[in-house]
C-alpha positions as a printed NumPy array, in Angstrom:
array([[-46.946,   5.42 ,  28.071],
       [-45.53 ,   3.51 ,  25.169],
       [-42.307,   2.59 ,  27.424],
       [-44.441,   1.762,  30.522],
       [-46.128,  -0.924,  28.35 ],
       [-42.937,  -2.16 ,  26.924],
       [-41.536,  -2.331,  30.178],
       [-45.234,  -4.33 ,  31.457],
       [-44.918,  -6.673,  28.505],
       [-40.755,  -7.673,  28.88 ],
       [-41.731,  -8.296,  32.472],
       [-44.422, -10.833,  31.628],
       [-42.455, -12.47 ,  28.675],
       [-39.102, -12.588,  30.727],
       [-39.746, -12.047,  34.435],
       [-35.847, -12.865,  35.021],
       [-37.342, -13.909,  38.593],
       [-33.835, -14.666,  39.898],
       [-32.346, -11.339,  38.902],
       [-35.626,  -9.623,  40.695],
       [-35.675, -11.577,  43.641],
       [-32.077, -10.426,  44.116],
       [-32.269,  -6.834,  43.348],
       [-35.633,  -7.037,  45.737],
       [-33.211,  -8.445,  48.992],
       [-31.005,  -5.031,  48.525],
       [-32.257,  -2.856,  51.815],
       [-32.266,   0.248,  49.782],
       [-35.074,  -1.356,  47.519],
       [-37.207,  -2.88 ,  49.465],
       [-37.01 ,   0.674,  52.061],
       [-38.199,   2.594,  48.615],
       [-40.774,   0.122,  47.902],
       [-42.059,  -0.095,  51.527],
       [-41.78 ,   3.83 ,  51.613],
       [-43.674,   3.893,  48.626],
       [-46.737,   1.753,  50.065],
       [-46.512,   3.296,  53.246],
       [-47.626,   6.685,  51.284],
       [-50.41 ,   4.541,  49.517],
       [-51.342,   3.205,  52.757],
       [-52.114,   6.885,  53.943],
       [-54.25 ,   7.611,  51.053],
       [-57.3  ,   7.773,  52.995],
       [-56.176,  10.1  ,  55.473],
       [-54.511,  12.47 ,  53.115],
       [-55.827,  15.974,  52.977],
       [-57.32 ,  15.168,  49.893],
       [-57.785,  11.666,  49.448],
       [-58.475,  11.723,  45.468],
       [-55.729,  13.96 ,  44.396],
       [-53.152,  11.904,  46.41 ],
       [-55.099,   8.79 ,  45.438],
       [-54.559,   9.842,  41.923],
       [-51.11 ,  10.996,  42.106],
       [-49.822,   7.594,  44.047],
       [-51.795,   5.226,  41.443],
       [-50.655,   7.131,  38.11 ],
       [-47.715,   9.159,  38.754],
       [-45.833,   6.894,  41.299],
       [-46.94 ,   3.491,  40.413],
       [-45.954,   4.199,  36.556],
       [-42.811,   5.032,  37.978],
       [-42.458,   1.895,  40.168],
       [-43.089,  -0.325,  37.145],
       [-40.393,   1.074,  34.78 ],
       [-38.196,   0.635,  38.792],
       [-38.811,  -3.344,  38.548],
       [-38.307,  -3.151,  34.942],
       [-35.159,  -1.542,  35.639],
       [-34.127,  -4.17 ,  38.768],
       [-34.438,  -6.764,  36.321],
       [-32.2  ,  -6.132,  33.697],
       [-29.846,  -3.915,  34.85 ],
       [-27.478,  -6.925,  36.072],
       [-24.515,  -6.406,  34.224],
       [-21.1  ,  -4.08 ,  32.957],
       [-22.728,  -3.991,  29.589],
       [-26.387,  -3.07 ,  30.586],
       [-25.12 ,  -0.435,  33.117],
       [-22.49 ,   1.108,  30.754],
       [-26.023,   1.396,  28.389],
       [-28.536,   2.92 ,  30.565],
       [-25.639,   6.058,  32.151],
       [-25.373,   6.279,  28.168],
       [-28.743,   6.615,  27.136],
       [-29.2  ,   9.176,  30.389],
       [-25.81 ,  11.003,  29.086],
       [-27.364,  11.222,  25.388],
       [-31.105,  12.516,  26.995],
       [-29.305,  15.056,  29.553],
       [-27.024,  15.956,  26.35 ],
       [-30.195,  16.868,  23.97 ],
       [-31.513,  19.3  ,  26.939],
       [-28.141,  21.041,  27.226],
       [-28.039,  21.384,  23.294],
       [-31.788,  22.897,  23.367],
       [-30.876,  25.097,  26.572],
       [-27.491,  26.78 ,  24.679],
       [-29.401,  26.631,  21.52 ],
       [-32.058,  29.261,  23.584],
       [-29.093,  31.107,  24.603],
       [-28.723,  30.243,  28.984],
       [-31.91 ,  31.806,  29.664],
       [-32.91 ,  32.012,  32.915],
       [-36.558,  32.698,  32.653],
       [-37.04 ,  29.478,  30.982],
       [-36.053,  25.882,  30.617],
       [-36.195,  23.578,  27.39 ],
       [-38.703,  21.175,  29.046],
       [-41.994,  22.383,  30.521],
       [-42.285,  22.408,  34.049],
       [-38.888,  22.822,  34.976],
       [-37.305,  26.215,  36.29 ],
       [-33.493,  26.916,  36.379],
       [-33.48 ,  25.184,  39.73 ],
       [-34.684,  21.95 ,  38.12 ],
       [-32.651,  21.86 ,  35.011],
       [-29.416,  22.822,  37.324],
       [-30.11 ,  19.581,  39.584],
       [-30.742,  17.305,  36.16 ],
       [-27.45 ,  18.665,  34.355],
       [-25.651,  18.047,  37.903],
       [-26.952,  14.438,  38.105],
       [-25.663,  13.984,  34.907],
       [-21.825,  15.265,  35.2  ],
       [-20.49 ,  12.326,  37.361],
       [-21.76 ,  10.143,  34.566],
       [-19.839,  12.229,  31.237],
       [-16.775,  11.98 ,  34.012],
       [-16.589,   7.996,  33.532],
       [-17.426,   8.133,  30.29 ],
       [-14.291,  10.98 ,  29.802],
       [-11.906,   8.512,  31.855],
       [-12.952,   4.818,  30.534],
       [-13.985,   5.152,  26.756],
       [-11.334,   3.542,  24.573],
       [-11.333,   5.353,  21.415],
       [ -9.73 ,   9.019,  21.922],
       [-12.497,  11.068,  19.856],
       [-15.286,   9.801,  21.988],
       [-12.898,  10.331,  24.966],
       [-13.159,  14.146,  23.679],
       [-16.505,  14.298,  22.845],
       [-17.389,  13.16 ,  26.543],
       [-14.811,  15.827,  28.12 ],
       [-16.724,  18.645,  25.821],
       [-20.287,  17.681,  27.041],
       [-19.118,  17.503,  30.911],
       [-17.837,  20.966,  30.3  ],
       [-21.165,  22.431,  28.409],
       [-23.275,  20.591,  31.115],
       [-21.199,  22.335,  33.849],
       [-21.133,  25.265,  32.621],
       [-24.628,  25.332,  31.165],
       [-25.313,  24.55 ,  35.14 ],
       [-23.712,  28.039,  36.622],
       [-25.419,  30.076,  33.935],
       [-28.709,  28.597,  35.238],
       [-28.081,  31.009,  37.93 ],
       [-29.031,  28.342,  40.431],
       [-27.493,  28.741,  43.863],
       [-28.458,  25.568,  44.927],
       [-27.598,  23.977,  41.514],
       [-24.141,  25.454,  42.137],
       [-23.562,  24.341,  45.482],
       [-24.263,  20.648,  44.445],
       [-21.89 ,  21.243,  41.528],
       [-19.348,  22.113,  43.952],
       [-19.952,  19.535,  46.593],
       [-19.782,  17.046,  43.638],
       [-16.438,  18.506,  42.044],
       [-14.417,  18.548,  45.722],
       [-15.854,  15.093,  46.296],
       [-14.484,  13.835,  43.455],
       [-11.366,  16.128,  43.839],
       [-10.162,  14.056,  46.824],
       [-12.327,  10.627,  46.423],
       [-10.613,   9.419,  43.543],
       [ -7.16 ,   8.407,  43.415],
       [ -7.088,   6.072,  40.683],
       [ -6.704,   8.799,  37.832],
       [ -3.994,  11.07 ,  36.865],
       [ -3.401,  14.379,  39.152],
       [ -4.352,  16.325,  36.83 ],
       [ -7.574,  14.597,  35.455],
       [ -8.414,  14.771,  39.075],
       [ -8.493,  18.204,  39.895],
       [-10.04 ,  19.137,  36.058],
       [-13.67 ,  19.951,  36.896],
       [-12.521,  21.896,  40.203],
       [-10.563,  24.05 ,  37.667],
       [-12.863,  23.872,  35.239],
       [-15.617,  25.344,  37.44 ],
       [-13.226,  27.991,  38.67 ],
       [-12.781,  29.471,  35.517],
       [-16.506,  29.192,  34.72 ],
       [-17.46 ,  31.036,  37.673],
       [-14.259,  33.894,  36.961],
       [-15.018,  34.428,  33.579],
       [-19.324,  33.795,  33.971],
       [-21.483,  37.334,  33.058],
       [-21.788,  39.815,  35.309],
       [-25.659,  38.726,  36.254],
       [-24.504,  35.333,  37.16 ],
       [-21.717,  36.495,  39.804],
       [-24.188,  38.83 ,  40.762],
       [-26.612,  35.751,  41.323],
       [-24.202,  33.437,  42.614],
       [-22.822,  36.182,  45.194],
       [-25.926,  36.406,  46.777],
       [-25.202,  32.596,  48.37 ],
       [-23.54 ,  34.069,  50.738],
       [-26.236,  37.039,  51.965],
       [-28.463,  34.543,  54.036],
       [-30.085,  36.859,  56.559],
       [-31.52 ,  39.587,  54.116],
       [-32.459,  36.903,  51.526],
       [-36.317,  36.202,  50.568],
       [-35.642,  32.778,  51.257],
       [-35.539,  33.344,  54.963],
       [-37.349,  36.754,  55.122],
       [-40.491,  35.664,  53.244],
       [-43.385,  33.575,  53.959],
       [-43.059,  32.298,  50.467],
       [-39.099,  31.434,  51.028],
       [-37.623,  28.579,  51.644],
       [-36.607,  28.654,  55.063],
       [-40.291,  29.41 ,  56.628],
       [-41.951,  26.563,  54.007],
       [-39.316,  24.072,  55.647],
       [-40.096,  25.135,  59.052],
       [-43.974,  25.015,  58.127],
       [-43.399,  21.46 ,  56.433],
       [-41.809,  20.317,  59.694],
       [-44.745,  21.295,  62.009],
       [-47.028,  19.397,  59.253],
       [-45.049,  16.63 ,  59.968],
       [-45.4  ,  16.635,  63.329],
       [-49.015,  17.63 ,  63.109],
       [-49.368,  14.28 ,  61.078],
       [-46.547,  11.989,  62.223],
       [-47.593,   8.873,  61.028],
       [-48.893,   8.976,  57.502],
       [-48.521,  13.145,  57.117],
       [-50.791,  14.989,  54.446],
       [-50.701,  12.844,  52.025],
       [-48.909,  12.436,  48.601],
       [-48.79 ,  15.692,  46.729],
       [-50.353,  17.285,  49.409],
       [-47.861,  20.245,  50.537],
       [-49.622,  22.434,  48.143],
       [-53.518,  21.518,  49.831],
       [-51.499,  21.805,  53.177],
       [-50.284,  25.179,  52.666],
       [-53.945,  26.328,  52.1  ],
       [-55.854,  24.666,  54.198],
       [-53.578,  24.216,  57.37 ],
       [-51.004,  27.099,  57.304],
       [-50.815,  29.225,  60.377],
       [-53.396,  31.81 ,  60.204],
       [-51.209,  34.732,  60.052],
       [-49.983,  33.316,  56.352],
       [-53.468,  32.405,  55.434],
       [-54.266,  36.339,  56.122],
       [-51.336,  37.394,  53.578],
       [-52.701,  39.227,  50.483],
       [-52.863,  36.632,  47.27 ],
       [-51.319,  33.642,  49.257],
       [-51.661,  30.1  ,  47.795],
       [-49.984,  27.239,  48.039],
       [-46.286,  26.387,  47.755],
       [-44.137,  23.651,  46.973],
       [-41.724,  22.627,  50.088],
       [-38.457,  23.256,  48.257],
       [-36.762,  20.22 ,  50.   ],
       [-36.736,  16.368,  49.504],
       [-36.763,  15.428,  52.847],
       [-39.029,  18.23 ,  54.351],
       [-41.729,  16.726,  50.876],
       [-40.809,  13.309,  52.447],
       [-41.659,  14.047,  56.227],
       [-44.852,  16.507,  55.531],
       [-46.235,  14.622,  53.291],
       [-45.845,  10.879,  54.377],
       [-45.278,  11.067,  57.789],
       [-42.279,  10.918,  60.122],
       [-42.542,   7.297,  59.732],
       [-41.964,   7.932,  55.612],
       [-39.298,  10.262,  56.255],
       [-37.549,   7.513,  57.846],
       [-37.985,   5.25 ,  55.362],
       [-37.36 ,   7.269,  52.859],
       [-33.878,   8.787,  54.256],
       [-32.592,   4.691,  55.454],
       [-32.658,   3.836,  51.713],
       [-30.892,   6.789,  50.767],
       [-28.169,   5.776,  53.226],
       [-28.431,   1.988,  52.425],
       [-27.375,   2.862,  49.06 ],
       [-24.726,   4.332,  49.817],
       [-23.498,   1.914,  52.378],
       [-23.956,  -0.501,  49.859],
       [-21.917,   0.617,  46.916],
       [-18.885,   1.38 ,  49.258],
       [-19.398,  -1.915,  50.445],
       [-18.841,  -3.102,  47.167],
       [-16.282,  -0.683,  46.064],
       [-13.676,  -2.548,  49.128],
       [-14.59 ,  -5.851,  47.804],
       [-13.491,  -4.634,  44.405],
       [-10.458,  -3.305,  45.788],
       [ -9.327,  -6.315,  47.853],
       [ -9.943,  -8.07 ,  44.618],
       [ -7.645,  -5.674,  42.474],
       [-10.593,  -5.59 ,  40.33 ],
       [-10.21 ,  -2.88 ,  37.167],
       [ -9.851,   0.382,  38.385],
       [-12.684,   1.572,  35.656],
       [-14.787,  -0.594,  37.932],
       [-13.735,   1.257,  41.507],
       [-14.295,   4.332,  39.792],
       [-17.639,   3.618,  38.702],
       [-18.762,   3.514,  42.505],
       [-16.989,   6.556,  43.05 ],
       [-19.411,   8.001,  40.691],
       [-21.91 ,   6.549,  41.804],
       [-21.854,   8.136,  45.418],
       [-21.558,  11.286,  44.134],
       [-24.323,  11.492,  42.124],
       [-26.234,   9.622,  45.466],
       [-24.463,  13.128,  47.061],
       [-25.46 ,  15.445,  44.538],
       [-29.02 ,  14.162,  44.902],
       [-29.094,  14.911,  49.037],
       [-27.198,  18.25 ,  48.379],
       [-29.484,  19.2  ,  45.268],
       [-32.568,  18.281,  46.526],
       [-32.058,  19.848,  49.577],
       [-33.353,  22.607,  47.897],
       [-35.82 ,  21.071,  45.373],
       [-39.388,  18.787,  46.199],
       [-37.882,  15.734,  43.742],
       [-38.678,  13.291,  46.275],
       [-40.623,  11.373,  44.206],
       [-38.437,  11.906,  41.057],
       [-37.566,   8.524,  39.34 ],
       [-34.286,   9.378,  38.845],
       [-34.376,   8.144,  42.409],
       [-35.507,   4.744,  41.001],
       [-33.342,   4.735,  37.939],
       [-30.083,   5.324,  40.238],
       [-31.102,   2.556,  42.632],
       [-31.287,   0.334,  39.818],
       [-27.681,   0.942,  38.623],
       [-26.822,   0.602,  42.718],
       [-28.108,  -2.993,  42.252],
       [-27.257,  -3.856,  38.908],
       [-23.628,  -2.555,  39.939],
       [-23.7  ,  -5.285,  43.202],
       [-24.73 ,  -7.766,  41.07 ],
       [-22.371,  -7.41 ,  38.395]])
């Protein structure tokens, strides 16, 4: 609350209206913004009209505000090289409290999130402790970055989250053969580094891990309550609702209300959460949202490798290149981790966005 005001009141002292307007013209912003009042738009015909009322106007539009808040003054080297720091020194006080609590796995160091949650946060946050590792000046800090990408990492296996280590390996081969500008061996570090975490991890988390590869007898696609069948249920909801879908937060009233019958009839069903940022996205604003909401995804993507070959052609510091580098992979470790997760409205979404167009306009 007390940032949300701050954020209100540097916005009406110093609307930095040419810094806005610019960061507004980026495609991927104003597709997020437009995806966002599409799902206020289909407030009224959302299962339940005041919870997603609620949830767009408090949740979502709190968000938004610290987004433009964000747009506006992340413009520069300085100002992005600040905010990845404050989000390294945030994601670094969770990993402290999580090894602190010993890697459990029936609990997390922040309410609300499971294993799954915290593996997707700590994966978000690696790319970032990578530049950090390769670009800070003095050697000690240099060190201290290379330590925290390596307790994050493996702080992320012993999560025991399958999909929390497939992003962490989609992210490590990415970078693995992305970039070029660094020393072999600095290259192919976190690809060893996760290796030997997984070699040398406890028995329960090989055990866990192993499983990744045991699709057909898992819950997940067994179950009504797995993954697989809520995705295939979120898909018809979608279609059932193509336009505006059930409405913002609405999965959950869905999954009561308009299940198939023979899931209604299970013994002590209720509601579950889709499990899946763009199955959230589709069911719950429409295929129209979905759209939306995947073409800014891919706009920001477009974008920074856009910028990334003007920087090249420019033989502009390689600290710079790499930066974008980074920057898709964390955009790919959001698609592979929340393939699994319902973080579609997560403002880490907005936050990263913001460096996107802060890193353009820099």
């Amino acid at each position: 609350l007390i940032l949300s005001l701050a954020a209100m009141l540097t916005l009406l002292l110093d609307p930095r209206e040419k810094v806005l307007w610019q960061a507004l013209a980026r495609p991927y912003v104003w597709l997020y913004l437009l995806w966002s009042l599409w799902i206020g738009i289909g407030v009224p015909s959302a299962l339940d009209p005041a919870d997603a009322w609620e949830f767009w106007s408090y949740n979502h539009l709190t968000n938004l505000v610290m987004f433009v808040f964000l747009l506006s003054t992340v413009r520069s080297q300085t100002s992005i090289r600040f905010a990845i720091g404050a989000h390294l020194a945030g994601v670094s006080v969770i990993t402290f409290y999580y090894i602190k609590q010993g890697w459990p796995t029936d609990f997390t160091p922040i309410a609300g999130y499971d294993r799954n949650d915290l593996a997707l946060m700590l994966n978000l946050a690696i790319p970032v402790g990578f530049f950090y590792a390769l670009t800070e000046k003095h050697r000690r800090m240099r060190w201290a970055a290379w330590t925290l990408v390596g307790l994050v990492g493996l702080s992320t296996v012993l999560t025991q989250s399958r999909g929390g280590f497939l992003t962490i390996a989609a992210a490590v081969v990415f970078l693995s053969f992305r970039v070029r500008r660094i020393k072999l061996g600095q290259r192919f570090l976190p690809a060893v580094a996760l290796v030997l975490a997984t070699v040398f991890a406890p028995e329960d988390v090989k055990d866990r891990l192993s499983t990744i590869l045991e699709t057909e007898e898992d819950y997940n696609r067994t179950m009504a309550s797995g993954r697989v069948q809520i995705w295939e249920r979120g898909i018809v909801y979608m279609l059932d609702r193509p336009m505006t879908g059930v409405g913002m937060d609405g999965f959950f009233r869905a999954e009561s209300r308009i299940a198939p019958l023979e899931v209604l009839q299970l013994p002590g069903w209720r509601g579950h959460a889709p499990h899946n940022v763009f199955v959230q996205a589709g069911a719950e604003s429409g295929a129209v949202g979905l759209i939306l909401f995947i073409a800014s995804l891919i706009a920001s993507v477009v974008a920074v490798n856009r910028t990334r070959a003007r920087l090249v052609r420019r033989r502009a510091p390689e600290h710079w290149i790499l930066l974008a580098d980074l920057l898709t992979t964390i955009l790919l470790a959001y698609a592979v981790g929340g393939f699994f997760l319902s973080w579609a409205y997560s403002p880490f979404v907005m936050f990263l966005f913001a460096l996107v167009a802060g890193y353009q306009a820099s």
